[in-house]
C-alpha positions in Angstrom: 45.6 88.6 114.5 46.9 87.8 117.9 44.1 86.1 119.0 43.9 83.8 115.6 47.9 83.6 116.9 46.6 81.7 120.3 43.6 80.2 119.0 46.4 78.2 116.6 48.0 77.8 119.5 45.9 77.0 122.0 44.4 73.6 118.9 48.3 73.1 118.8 49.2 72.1 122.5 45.8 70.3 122.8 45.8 68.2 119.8 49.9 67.8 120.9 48.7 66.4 124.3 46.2 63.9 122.5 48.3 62.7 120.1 52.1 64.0 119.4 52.0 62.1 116.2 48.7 63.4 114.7 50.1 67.3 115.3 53.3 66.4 113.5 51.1 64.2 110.3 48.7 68.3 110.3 51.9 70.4 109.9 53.2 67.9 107.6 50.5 67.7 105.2 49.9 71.7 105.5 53.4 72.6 104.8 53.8 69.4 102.0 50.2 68.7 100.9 50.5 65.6 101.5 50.9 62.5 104.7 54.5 61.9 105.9 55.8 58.5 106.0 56.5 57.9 109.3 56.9 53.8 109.4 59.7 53.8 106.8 61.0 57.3 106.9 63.0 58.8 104.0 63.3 62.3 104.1 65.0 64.3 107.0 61.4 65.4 107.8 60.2 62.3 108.0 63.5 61.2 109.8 63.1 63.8 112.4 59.8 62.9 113.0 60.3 59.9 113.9 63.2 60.3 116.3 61.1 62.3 118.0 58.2 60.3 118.3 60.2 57.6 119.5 61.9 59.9 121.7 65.3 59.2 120.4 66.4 62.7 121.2 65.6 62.3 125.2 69.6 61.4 126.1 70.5 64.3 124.2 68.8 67.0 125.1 71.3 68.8 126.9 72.8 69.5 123.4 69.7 72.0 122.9 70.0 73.0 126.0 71.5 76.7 125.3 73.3 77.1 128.8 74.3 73.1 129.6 75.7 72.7 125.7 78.4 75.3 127.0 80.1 72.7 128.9 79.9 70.2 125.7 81.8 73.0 123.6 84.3 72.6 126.2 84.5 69.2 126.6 85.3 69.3 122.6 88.4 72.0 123.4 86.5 74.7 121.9 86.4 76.7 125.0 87.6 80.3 123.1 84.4 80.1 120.8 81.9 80.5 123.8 80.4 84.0 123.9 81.2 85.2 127.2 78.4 84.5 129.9 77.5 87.6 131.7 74.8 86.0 134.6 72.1 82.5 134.9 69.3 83.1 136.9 65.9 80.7 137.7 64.1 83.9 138.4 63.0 86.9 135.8 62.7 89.1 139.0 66.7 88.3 139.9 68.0 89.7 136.5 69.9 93.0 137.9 70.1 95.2 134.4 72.1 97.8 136.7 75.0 95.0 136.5 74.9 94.3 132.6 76.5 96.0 130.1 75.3 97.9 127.7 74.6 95.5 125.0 73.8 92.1 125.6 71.6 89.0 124.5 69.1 87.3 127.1 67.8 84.0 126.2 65.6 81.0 127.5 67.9 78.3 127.6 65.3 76.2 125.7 63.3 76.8 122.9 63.8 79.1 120.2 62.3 82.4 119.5 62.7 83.7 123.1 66.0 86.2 123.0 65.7 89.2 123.6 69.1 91.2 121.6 69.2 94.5 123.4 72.2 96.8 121.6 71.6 99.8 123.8 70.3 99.2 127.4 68.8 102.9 128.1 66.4 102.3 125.5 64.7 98.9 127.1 62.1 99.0 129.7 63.2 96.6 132.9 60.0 95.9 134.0 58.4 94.9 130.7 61.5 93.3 129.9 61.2 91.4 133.1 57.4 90.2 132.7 57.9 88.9 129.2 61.1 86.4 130.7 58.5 85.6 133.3 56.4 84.7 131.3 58.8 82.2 129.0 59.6 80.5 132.1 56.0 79.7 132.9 55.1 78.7 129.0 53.7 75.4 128.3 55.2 72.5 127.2 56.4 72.6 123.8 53.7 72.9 121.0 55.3 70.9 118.3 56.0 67.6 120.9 59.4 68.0 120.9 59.8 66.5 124.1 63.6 66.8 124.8 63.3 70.8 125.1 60.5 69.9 128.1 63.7 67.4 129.7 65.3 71.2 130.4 65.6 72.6 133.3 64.7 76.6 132.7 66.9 78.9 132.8 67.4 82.6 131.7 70.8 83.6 130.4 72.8 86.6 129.4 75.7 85.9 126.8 77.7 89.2 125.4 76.7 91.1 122.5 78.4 89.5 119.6 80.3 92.4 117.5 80.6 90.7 113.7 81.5 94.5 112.5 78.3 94.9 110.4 76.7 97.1 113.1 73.3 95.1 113.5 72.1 91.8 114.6 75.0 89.5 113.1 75.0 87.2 110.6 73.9 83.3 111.5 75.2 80.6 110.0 73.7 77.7 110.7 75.7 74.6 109.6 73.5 70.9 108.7 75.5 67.9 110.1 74.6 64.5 108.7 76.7 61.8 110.8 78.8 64.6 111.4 80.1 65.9 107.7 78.4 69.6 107.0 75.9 69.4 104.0 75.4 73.2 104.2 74.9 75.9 105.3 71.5 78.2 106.3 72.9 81.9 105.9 70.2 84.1 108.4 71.5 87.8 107.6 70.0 91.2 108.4 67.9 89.9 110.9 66.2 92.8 112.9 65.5 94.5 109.4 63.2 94.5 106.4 65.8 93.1 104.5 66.5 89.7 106.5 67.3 86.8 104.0 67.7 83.0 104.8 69.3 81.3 102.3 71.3 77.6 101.8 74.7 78.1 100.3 77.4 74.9 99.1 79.7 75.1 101.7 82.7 74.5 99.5 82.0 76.7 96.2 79.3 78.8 98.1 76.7 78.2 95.5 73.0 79.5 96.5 71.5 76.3 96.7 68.0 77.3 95.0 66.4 74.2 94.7 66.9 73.7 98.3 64.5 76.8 99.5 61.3 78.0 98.5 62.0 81.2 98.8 64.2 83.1 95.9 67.0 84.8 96.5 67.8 88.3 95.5 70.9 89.1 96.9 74.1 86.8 97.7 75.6 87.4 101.1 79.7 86.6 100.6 81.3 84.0 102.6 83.6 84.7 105.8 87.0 84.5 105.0 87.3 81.6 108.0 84.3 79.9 106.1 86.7 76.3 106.2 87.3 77.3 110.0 83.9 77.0 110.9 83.3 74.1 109.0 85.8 72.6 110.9 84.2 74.1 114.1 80.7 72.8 113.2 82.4 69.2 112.1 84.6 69.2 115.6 81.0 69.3 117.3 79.1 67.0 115.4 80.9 64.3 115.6 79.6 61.1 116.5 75.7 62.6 115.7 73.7 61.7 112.9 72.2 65.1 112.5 72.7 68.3 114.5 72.3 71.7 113.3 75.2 73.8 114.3 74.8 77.5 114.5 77.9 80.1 114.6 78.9 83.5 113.9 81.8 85.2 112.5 82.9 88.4 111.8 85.8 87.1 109.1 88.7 86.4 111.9 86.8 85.1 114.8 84.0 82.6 115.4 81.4 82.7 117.9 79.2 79.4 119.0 75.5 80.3 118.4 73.9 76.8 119.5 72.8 73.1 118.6 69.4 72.3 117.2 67.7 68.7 117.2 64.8 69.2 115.2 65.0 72.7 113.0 62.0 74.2 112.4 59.6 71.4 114.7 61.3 69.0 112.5 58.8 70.1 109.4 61.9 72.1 107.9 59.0 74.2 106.3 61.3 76.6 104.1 63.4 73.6 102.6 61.5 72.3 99.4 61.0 68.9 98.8 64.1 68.1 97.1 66.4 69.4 99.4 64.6 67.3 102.4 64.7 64.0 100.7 68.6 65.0 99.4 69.8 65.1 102.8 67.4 62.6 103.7 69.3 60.2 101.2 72.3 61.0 102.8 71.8 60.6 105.9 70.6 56.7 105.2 73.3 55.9 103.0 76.1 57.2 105.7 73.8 55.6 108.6 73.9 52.0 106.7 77.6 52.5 105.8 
């Protein structure tokens, strides 16, 4: 299995280097089962796509840029939703664990995938701990082309360990901006367990939205009682965007800034179903003509 892993993504970086466009057309038609259209773009997919492509996103990047969009959240007044920062370093072999507390969050500023959530550091081994940051520093340019996370300069970070009261990794709400109005809302919950669910939910009458996901839902995670707050929140910092996924976390009271994301998922969106992606693709024209 690992080796299919970077077989997949070993044909991934070199068909990326030949042609970006070609490697976004193979994900599209394996996810969709069919070509995207990329010269008249409706859907967000397609949408996304294309702002890559014609690398719309390259003045922007320092939105996905985990430690630089700190200073953005200030610059919009939001300072007192930044988790607190703990230590920045270039180096994996600079991170002193004897000076962190005992639960924290390391992350690659860029990217996604690359945290490492550590809620009790006796259990963690520093030098394996160490070796795998070392070696997300020295990764390869990004597989999918998205070439404004390559525009960032890498950095590891440590952010606190962000207490929503339910005991485990919390709950990550993940807000879609189009032209900076929240469609809805990605719910990530139980993450860290067998029981993890994503799920869309209507924002205002917090509706599964089921004909937005492929996957079926089982169980209904309740909204946070600050669920207008954070709305708010994710509107406050989307403004003047297009699109912009905004990710926070709450534990009811209190609201934590997550991160930005430019393209979601390599901008293939690969859970949404083909309604949902051509819904907010309809929006998003509609608003971008008005």
């Amino acid at each position: 299995m690992c080796l299919l892993r970077n077989i997949k993504s070993f044909l991934m970086r070199l068909i990326s280097g030949l042609s970006p466009e070609l490697l976004f057309r193979i994900a599209y038609i394996h996810n969709r089962g069919q070509l995207p259209n990329l010269r008249s773009p409706q859907n967000l997919s397609e949408i996304l796509i294309r702002k890559v492509l014609d690398r719309e996103l390259d003045s922007i990047a320092f939105l996905a840029d985990k430690y630089a969009v700190r200073d953005y959240v200030k610059g919009r007044g939001l300072d007192d939703i930044l988790p607190r920062l703990i230590g920045v370093w270039d180096n994996a072999c600079d991170v002193d664990f004897n000076s962190l507390p005992e639960k924290f969050a390391l992350k690659m500023n860029f990217g996604a995938g690359m945290n490492i959530i550590c809620p009790d550091k006796s259990k963690i081994q520093e030098e394996e701990v160490k070796e795998q940051l070392e070696k997300w520093l020295e990764s390869g340019k990004s597989g999918y082309a998205e070439y404004h996370y390559d525009l960032i300069p890498r950095k590891i970070i440590c952010e606190e360990w962000i207490d929503d009261g339910s005991g485990c990794f919390p709950t990550d709400y993940k807000f879609m901006c189009i032209n900076g109005k929240v469609h809805c809302v990605l719910v990530c919950h139980g993450r860290g367990s067998e029981e993890a669910s994503f799920f869309p939910y209507d924002v205002v009458t917090w509706k599964p939205l089921q004909e937005y996901y492929k996957v079926k839902l089982h169980d209904t995670v309740p909204a946070p009682n600050n669920i207008k707050q954070m709305v708010e929140i994710a509107e406050r910092l989307s403004e003047g965007m297009d699109f912009v996924r905004v990710d926070l976390y709450s534990n009811g009271t209190s609201v934590w800034f997550g991160e930005m994301t430019l393209t979601p998922s390599g901008c293939i969106l690969h859970r949404w179903t083909d309604y949902a992606i051509e819904q907010m693709g309809g929006i998003y024209k509609k608003q971008s003509i008005e």
